[in-house]
C-alpha positions as a printed Julia matrix, in Angstrom:
160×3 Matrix{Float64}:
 -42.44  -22.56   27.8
 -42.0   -20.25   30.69
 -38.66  -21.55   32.23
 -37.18  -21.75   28.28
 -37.68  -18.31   28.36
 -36.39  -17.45   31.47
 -33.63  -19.65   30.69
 -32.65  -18.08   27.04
 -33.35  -14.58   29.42
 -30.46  -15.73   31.91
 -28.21  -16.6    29.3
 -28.55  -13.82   27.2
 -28.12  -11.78   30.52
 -24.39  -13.68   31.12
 -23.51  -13.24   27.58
 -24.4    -9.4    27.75
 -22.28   -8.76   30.81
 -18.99   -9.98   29.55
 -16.37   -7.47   28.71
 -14.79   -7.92   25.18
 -11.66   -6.74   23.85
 -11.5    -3.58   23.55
 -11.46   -1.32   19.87
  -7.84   -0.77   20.33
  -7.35   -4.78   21.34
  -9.65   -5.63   17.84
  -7.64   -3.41   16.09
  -4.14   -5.1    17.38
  -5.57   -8.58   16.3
  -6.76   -7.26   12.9
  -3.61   -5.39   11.77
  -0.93   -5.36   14.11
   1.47   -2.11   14.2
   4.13   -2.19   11.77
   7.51   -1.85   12.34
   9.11    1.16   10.27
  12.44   -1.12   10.1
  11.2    -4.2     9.97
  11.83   -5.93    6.11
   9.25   -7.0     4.02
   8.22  -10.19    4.87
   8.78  -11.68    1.24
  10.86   -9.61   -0.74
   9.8   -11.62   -4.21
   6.26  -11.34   -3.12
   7.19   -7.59   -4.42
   8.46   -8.64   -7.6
   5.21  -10.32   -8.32
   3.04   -7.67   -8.09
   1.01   -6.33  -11.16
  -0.96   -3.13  -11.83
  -4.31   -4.22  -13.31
  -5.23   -0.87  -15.45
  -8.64   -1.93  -15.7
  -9.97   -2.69  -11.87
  -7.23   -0.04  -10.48
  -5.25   -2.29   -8.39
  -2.62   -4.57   -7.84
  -2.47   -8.32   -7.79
  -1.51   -9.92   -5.65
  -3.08   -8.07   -2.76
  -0.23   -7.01   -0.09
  -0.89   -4.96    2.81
   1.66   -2.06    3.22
   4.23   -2.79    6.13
   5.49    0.72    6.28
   3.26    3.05    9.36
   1.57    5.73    8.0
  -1.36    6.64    5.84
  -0.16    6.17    2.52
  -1.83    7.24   -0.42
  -0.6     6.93   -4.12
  -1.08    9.08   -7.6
  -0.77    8.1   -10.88
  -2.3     8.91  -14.51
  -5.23    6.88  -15.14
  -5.57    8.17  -18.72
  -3.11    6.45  -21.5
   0.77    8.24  -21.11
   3.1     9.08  -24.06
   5.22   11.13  -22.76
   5.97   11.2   -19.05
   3.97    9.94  -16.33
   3.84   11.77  -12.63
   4.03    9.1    -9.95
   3.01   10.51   -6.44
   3.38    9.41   -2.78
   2.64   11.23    0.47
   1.54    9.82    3.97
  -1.67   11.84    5.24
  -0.54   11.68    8.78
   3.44   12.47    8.08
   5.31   14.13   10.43
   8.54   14.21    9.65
  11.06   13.2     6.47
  10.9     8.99    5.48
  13.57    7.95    2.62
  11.34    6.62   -0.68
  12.04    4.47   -3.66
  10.04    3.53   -6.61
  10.46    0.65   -8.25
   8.81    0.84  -12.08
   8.19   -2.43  -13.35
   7.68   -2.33  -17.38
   5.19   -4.6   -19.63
   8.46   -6.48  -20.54
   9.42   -7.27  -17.15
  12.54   -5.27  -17.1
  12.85   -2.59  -14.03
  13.95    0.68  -13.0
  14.05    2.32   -9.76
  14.43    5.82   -7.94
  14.8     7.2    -4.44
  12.46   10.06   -3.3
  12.15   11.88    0.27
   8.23   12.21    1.54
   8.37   15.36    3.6
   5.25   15.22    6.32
   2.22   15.32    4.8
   3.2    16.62    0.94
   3.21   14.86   -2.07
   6.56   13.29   -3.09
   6.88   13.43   -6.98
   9.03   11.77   -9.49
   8.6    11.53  -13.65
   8.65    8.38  -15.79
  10.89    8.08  -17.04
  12.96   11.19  -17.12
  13.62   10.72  -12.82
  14.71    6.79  -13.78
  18.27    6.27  -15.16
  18.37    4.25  -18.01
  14.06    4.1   -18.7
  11.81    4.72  -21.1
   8.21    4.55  -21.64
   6.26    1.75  -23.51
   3.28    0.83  -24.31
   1.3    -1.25  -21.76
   0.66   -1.36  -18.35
   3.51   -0.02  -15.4
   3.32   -1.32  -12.05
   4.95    1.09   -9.19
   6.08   -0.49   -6.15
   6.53    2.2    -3.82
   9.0     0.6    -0.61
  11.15    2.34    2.39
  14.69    2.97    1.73
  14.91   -0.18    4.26
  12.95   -2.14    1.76
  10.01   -1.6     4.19
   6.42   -2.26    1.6
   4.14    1.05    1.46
   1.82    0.53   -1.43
   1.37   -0.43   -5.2
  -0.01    1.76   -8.23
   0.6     1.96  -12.2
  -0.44    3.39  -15.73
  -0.72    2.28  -19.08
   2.11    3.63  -21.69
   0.64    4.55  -25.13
């Protein structure tokens, strides 16, 4: 019993000594930098996306290409009139080129540039900032994407 132990000891010991990748070297394999002009991988894999009002996400589940920490706004409550879609990165520095795309519950869609300025909230109105929208009832899904067509992040709201 006593050399198993000294044996599961020794190995234990060599296990323990080796250096592992580093937090920045995990972090690299987990989600590697993103290229600011670099296009979305696969530009209908935007077209598919759908806001689910009810868990508060979108379907399918795409991981933003843009850099930044992005971080959307949108009614949660039922709109009638005009909804206020927001966008702002938390660690902006400087001015990045927006557009949101507005997908309606009939498929059809509308779009509209924006500028994110640092760290402030960029802000545009469905459907009065969209030419040739209107609100309907059901749910919206906003695809929010560079002016390079670079993927930031998904959100929506439910028309009355």
């Amino acid at each position: 019993m006593l050399p198993a132990a000294a044996a599961a000891c020794l190995a234990l010991t060599a296990c323990g000594s080796e250096t592992g990748p580093s937090l920045e070297e995990l972090e690299q394999q987990i989600a590697p930098s993103a290229d600011a002009a670099a296009p979305v991988t696969d530009p209908s894999a935007l077209a598919e996306l759908r806001f689910d009002a009810d868990a508060l996400a979108c379907d399918p589940r795409i991981t933003g290409n843009a850099p930044g920490a992005w971080e959307t706004a949108a009614p949660r409550n039922g709109v009638s009139k005009s909804a206020p879609l927001k966008l702002r990165d938390t660690e902006g520095s400087g001015e990045v080129s927006v557009t949101a795309t507005v997908t309606a519950p009939d498929d059809s869609t509308v779009e509209t540039q924006a500028k994110v300025s640092g760290s402030d909230w960029a802000e545009v109105d469905f459907p009065d900032d969209f030419p040739d929208a209107s609100l309907s009832s059901g749910v919206h899904t906003v695809v929010w994407t560079t002016d390079k067509g670079v993927y930031i992040a998904c959100d929506g709201f439910k028309g009355d």
